[in-house]
C-alpha positions as CSV (number, residue, x, y, z in Angstrom):
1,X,-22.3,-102.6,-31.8
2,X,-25.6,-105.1,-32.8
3,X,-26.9,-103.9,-29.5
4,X,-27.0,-100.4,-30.9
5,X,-27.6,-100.8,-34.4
6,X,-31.0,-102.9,-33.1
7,X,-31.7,-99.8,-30.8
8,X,-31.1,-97.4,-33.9
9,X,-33.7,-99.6,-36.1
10,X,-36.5,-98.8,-33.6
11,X,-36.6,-95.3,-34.5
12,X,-38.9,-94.0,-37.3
13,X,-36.3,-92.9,-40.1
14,X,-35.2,-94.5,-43.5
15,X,-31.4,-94.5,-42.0
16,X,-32.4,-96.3,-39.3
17,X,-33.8,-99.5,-41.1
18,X,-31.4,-102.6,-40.0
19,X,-27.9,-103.5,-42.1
20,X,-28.0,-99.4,-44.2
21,X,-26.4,-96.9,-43.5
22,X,-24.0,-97.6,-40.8
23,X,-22.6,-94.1,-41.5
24,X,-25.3,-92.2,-39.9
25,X,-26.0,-94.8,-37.2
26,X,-21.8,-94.4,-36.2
27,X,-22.7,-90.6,-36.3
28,X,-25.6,-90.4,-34.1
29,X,-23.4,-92.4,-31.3
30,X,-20.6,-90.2,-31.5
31,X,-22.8,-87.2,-31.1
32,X,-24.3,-88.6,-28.1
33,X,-20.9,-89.3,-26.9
34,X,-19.0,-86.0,-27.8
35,X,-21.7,-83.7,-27.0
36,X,-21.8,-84.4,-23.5
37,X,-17.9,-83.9,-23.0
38,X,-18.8,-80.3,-24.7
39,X,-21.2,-80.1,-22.2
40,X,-19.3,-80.5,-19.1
41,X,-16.2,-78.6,-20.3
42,X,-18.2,-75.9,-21.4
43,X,-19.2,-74.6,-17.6
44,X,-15.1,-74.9,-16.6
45,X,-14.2,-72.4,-19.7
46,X,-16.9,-69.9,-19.4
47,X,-16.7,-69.6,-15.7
48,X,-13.0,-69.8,-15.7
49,X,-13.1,-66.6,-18.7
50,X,-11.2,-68.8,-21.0
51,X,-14.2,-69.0,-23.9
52,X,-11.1,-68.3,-26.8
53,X,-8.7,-71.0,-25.4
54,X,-10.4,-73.7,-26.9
55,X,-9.8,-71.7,-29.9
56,X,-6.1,-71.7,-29.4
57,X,-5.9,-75.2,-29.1
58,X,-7.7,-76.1,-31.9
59,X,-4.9,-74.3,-33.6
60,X,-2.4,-76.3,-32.2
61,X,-4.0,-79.5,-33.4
62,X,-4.1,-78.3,-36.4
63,X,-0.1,-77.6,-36.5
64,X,0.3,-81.1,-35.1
65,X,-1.7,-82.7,-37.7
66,X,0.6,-81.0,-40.2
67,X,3.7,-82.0,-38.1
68,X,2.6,-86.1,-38.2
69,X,1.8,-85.4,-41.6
70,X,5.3,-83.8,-42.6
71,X,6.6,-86.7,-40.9
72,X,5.0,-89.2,-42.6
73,X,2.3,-90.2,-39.9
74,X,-0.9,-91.9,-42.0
75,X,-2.9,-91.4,-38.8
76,X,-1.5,-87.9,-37.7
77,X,-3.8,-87.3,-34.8
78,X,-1.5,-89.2,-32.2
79,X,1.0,-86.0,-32.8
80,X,-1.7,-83.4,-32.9
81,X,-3.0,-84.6,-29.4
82,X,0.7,-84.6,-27.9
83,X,1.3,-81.5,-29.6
84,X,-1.7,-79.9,-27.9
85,X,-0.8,-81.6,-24.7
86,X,2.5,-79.1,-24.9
87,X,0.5,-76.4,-25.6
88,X,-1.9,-77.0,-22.9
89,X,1.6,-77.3,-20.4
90,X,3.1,-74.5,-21.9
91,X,0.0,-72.4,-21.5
92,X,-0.5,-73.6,-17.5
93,X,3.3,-72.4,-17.1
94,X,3.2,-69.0,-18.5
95,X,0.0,-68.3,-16.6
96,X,1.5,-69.5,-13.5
97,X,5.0,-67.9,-13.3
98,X,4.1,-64.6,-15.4
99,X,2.0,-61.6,-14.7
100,X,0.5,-61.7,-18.5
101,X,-3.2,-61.7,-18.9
102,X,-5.2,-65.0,-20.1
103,X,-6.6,-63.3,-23.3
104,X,-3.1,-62.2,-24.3
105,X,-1.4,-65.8,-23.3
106,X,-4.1,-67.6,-25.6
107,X,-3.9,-64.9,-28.3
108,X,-0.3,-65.2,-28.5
109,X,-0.3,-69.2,-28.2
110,X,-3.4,-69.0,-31.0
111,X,-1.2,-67.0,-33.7
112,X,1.8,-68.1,-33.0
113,X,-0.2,-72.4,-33.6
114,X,-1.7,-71.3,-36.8
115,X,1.0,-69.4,-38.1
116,X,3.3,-72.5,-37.6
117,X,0.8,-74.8,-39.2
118,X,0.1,-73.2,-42.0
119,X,3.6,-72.7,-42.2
120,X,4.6,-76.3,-42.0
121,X,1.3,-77.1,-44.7
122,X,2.6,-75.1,-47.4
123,X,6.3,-76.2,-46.8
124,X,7.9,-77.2,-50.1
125,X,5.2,-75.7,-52.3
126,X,2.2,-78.1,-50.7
127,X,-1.3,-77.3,-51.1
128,X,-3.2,-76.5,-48.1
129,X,-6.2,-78.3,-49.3
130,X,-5.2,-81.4,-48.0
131,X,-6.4,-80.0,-44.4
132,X,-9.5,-78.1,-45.7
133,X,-11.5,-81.2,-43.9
134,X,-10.5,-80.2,-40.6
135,X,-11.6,-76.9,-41.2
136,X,-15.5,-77.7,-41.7
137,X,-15.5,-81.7,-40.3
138,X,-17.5,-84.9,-41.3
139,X,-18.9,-86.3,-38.3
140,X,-20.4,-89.3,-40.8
141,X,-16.1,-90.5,-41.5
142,X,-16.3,-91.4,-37.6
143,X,-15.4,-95.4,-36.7
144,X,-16.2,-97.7,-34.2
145,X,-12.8,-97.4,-33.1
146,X,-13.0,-93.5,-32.9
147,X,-16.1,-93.9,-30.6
148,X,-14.7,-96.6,-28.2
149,X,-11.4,-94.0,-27.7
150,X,-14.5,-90.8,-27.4
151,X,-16.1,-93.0,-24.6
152,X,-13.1,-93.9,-22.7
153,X,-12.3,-90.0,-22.5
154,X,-16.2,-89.5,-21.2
155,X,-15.6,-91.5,-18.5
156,X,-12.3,-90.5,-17.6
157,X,-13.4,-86.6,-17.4
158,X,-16.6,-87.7,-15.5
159,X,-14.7,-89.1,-13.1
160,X,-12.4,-86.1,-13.1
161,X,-15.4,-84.0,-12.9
162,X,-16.5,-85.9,-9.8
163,X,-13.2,-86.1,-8.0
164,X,-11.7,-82.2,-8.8
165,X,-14.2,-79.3,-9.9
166,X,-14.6,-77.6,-7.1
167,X,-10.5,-77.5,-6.8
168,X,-10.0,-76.5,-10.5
169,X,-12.8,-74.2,-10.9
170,X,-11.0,-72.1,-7.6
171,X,-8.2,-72.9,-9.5
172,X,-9.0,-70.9,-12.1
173,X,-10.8,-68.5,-10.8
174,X,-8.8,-67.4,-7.9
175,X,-5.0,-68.9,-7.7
176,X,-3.9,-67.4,-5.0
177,X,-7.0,-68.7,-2.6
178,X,-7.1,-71.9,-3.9
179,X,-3.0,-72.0,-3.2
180,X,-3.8,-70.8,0.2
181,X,-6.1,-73.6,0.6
182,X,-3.7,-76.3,-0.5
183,X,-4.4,-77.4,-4.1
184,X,-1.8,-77.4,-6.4
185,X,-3.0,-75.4,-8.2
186,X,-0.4,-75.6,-11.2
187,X,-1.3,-79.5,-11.5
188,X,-5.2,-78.7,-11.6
189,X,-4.9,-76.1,-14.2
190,X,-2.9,-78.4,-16.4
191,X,-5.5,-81.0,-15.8
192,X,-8.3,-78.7,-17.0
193,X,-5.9,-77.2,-20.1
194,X,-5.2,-80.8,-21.1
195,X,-9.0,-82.5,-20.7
196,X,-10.3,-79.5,-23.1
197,X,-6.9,-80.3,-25.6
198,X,-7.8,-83.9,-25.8
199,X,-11.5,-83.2,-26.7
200,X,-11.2,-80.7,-29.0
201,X,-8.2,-82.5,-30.8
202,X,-9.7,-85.7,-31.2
203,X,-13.2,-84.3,-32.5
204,X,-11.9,-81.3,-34.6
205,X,-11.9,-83.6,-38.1
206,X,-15.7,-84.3,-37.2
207,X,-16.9,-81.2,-35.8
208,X,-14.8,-78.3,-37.4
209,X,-11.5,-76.0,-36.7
210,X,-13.7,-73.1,-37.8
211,X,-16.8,-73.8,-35.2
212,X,-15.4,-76.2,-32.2
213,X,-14.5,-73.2,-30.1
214,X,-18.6,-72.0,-30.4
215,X,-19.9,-75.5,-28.5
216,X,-17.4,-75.2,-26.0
217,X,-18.9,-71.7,-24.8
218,X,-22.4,-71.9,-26.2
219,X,-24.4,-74.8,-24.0
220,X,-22.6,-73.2,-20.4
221,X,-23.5,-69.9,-21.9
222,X,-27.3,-70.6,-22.2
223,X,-27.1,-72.6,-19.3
224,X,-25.7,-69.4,-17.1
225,X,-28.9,-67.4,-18.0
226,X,-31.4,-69.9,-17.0
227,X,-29.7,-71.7,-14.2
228,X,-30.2,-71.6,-10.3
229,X,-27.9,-73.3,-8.9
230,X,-24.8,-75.1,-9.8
231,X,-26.1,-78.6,-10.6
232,X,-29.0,-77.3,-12.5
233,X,-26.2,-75.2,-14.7
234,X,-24.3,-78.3,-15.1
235,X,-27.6,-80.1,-16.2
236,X,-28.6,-77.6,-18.6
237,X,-25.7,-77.0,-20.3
238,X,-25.5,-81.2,-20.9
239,X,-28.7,-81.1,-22.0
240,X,-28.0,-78.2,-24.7
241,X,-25.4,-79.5,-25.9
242,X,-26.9,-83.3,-26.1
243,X,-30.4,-82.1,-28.0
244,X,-28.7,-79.6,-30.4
245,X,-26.1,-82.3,-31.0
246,X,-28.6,-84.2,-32.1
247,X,-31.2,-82.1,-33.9
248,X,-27.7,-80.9,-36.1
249,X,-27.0,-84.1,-36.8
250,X,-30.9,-84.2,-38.1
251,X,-31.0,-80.9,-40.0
252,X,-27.3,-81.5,-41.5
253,X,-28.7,-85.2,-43.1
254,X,-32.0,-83.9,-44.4
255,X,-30.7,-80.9,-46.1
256,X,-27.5,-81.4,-46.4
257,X,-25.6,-79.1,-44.5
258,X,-22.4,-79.5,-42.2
259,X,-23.0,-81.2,-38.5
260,X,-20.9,-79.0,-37.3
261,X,-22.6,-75.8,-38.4
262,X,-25.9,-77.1,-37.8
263,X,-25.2,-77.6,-34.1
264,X,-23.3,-74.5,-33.4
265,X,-26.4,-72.7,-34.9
266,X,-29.0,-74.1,-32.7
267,X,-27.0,-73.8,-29.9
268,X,-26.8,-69.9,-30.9
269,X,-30.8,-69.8,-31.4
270,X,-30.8,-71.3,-27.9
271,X,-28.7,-69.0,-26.4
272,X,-30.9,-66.1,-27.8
273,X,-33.9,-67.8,-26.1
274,X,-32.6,-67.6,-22.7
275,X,-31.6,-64.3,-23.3
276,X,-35.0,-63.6,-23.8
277,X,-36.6,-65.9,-21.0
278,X,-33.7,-64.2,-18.8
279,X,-35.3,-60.8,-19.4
280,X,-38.7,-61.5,-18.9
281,X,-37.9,-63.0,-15.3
């Protein structure tokens, strides 16, 4: 980390002055790491019609917080990712082996998550406060640790990313083609459901339960309007989701606002733009 924090002290803000404020200097790494796996998984959900899913999951996480926490967990987000995971196999097996729609499966999965976890919050007369952090997020509680497990999963979905779209974006747009074409098509969905369950578990307590699902549609939704091709969509929606990462990050320390709100919102006043620069084309 002395490499970065000597990068950080290059640039022309009172945080960034050398041995202060480690918070914001943690914060501004893991927005450059997190915001590109956004990025990336962004293009699978909106083209695969799945924008709420995210949504659902972030639900789950939430029950499997409060699971580790009934049990006693100090460091509950080990059970919240496994008890996404679950969701994320459940979810692949219903879609597979019934005739029920996608917005229905994740609606059902979504209530039935939050339901339990509030639930299992309030058991025994508990206030739900204790949670209201993963509700909004605090991207400056992030660790070193926290980052080194964000950058590991960056690399692992790039290389995913490398090796399988094609196969799980036919996947999940068209089964029965991409089954006709030999993919397993159960395993790839499961790999796509799981990848966006890891992410959005392990960033919900920085970025927010109440806006995560927003910057998993938001930078592939500007990007579609703009785009020309397929690696210029995949560029643009990276590159969304990196600058507004950052430039929330910026507006939430000077005025004191949350990250996670700030970036949602200017990736909504991007969106609008392209809408705009879509019509005049």
């Amino acid at each position: 980390m002395s490499f970065w924090y000597w990068l950080v002290s290059l640039l022309p803000f009172e945080w960034a002055q050398a041995d202060s404020m480690f918070f914001m200097k943690h914060a501004l790494l893991a927005i450059l790491v997190v915001t590109p796996l956004f990025g990336l998984l962004s293009t699978m959900v909106v083209e695969s019609r799945m924008a709420f899913f995210s949504d659902a999951l972030g639900h789950s996480a939430f029950t499997g917080m409060a699971i580790g926490a009934l049990c006693g967990m100090t460091a509950p987000v080990g059970a919240a990712v496994v008890f996404s995971l679950v969701i994320a196999l459940l979810f692949t097996l219903v879609r597979q082996h019934s005739d029920m729609a996608s917005d229905t499966a994740i609606s059902v999965f979504s209530s039935a998550a939050v339901a339990l976890g509030i639930f299992l919050s309030t058991l025994g007369s508990h206030s739900f406060t204790r949670f209201n952090t993963l509700l909004i997020g605090d991207i400056l509680s992030v660790s070193v640790e926290e980052i080194a497990l964000l950058a590991g999963i960056l690399v692992l979905l790039v290389l995913l990313w490398v090796s399988s779209y094609n196969q799980m974006m036919l996947s999940a747009v068209h089964q029965a083609l991409a089954d006709s074409r030999g993919i397993r098509v159960g395993w790839k969905s499961f790999l796509f459901t799981a990848a966006i369950a890891v992410v959005v578990t392990i960033s919900m307590s920085w970025v927010g339960l109440l806006v995560i699902n927003a910057l998993l549609v938001l930078p592939a939704a500007a990007a579609r309007n703009l785009a020309r091709d397929l690696p210029q969509y995949h560029l643009l929606s990276l590159a969304a989701a990196l600058v507004c990462g950052v430039g929330g990050l910026m507006v939430s320390y000077y005025i004191g606002a949350s990250t996670g709100a700030s970036i949602t919102l200017l990736l909504a006043l991007w969106f609008f733009l392209t809408v705009l620069l879509r019509r005049r084309k």
